[in-house]
Each structure stands twice: as structure tokens, then as C-alpha cells.
C-alpha positions, 0 to 999 in steps of 0.5 A, spaced: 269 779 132 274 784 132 280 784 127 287 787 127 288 786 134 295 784 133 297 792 133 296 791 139 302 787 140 309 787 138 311 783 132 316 781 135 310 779 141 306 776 138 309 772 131 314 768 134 308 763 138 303 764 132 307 762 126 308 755 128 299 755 130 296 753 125 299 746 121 295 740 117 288 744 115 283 739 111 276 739 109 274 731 108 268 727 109 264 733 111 268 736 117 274 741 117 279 740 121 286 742 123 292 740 127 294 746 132 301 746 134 303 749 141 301 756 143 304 759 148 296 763 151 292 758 151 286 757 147 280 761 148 274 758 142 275 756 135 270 757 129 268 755 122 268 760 117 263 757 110 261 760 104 255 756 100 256 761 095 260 759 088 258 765 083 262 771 086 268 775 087 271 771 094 270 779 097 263 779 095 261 772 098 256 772 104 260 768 109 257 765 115 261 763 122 259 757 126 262 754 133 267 749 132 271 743 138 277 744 140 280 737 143 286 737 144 291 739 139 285 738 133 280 743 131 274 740 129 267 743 125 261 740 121 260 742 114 254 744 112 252 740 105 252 746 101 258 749 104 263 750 097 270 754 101 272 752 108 277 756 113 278 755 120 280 760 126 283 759 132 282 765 138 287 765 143 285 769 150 288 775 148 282 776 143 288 775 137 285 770 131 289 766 127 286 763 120 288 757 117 288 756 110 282 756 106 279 748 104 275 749 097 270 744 097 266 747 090 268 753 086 265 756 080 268 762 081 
């Protein structure tokens, strides 16, 4: 997945239609999920982003990606058991990713 792609667009392009994107995160009952308000692009996919490990620096985790459901104005994906922190992604059609806030399920580090 590319990153940074927001440089290829104007600040003044991009911010305002994304700051209002990403609202109510939460991981509960074995799922993550968050509530999208309305972008001005349409929505292209969504993506869990997991790590299972707690005994590392947040920068030296391994951390996995897995397809998540957009159905309406609600994200949604699964977790897998062993999952210890949690985020959502949103990718709109122009290729530009926002997160959502991490969700820390079980943390030693």
C-alpha cells in the first residue's frame, strides 16, 4: 500500500473532506469498528490493521492487515483472538488513507 499520498494533494484539497472522516472507533465483543462521517470521494475499501504481539516497542511490532466491511456509514472487521492493539483504515478512490485511533485490547509493553 502506498503512504504519504496526501503530498500529492493540497492541504487545503484534502483536510477539509477528511478531518470530519473517521469519528466513534471501538473495539468490542470481538470486532473493531467505527462510524465514517461523510466524505466528499467515495470509499474505495477498509482495512483492519492488528498486532497479536505485547512484549515490543509499538515501532518494532509485526503488524498484519486483513479486509474489513463497509456498509453504510459503519467500518467493520472481525478480530482475530489473539489480537492485542487494534486500528482501523479507511482508503477513499484517490488511493489517500486515513486511520482511525488505535483501540488497545491487551498490552504489556
Amino acid at each position: 500500500m502506498q503512504r504519504g499520498r496526501i503530498a500529492d494533494h493540497t492541504r487545503d484539497e484534502v483536510l477539509p473532506e477528511m478531518m470530519g472522516l473517521m469519528l466513534s472507533p471501538g473495539a468490542l465483543m470481538g470486532a473493531c469498528s467505527m462510524t465514517v462521517g461523510s466524505p466528499l470521494t467515495a470509499l474505495e475499501r477498509a482495512e483492519l490493521v492488528f498486532t497479536r504481539s505485547t512484549d515490543a516497542w509499538w515501532p518494532d511490532r509485526e503488524w498484519e492487515t486483513l479486509p474489513a466491511e463497509i456498509e453504510g456509514d459503519v467500518v467493520r472487521a472481525e478480530l482475530p483472538d489473539d489480537a492485542a492493539v487494534c486500528y482501523l483504515n479507511v482508503i477513499e478512490e484517490r488511493g489517500l488513507v486515513v486511520s482511525g485511533e488505535h483501540e488497545v485490547i491487551a498490552d504489556d509493553g
